[in-house]
N, C-alpha and C positions, 0 to 999 in steps of 0.2 A: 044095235046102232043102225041109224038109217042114213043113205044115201041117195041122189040124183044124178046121171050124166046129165047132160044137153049136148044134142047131135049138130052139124053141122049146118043143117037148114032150121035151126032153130026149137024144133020138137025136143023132148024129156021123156026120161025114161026113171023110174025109182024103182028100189032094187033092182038095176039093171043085174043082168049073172055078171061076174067076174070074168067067166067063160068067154064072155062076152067082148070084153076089151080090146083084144086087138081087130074086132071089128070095128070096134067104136074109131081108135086110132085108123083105118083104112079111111075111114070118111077121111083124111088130111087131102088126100088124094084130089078131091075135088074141092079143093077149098078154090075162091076167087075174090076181089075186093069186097065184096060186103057178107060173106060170110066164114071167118077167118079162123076159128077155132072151134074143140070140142074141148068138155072138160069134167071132170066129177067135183060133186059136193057133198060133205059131209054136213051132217043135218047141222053141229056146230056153228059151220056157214064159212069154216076152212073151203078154200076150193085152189083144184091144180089145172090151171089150163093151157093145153096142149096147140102148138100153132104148126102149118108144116114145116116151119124153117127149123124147127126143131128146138125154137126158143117154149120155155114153161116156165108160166108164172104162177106164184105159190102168194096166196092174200087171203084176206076174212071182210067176205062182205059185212060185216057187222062192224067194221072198222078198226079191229082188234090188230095189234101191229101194225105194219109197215110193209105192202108189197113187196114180193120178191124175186127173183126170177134166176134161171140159168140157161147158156146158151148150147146150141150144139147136143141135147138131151136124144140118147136111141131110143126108139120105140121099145127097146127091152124095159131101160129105165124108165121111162113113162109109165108105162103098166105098172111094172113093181110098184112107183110110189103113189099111182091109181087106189092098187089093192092095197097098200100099208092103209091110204087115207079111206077108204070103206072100211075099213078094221076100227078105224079110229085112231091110230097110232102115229098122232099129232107129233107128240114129241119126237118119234123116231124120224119124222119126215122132217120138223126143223133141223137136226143135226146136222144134213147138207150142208154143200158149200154153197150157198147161194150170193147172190149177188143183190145189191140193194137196188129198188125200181121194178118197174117193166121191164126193160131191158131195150125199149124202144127208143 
């Protein structure tokens, strides 16, 4: 299965490591009004994207459901469902509790 990040200043990485992730999530750090999130995609075109308020939203650019989101997410759980969604393990990451929306 393949996967993309997109980092905080806009740049992409595919097959980013895994390893890698909680650097990915550091970039929140300097987030500022016009560059707000970092996030991974799964080539499906599922993607989980991470903001620093700790809000993540879960959607399919292909338009496949219904945006979704949760608020207050640790950077523990971010990761974890990072690496579920590079595995592919779509389903396992729908199972959350999520909440309907952005969350905006």
């Amino acid at each position: 299965m393949s996967y993309w990040v997109n980092h905080l200043m806009g740049s992409y990485d595919v097959e980013f490591p895994l390893t890698s992730l909680p650097e990915l999530y550091a970039e929140l750090s300097e987030s500022d009004q016009e560059h707000t999130d970092v996030s991974l995609t799964h080539e499906s075109e599922w993607c989980l994207s991470a903001f620093s308020s700790g809000l993540l939203v879960w959607g399919n650019a292909a338009g496949e459901g219904e945006p979704q989101h949760m608020l207050n997410v640790s950077k523990e759980k971010i990761i974890e469902l990072w690496s579920l969604l590079a595995s592919g393990s779509i389903e396992v990451i729908n199972q959350e509790n999520w909440l309907p929306g952005y969350g905006s």
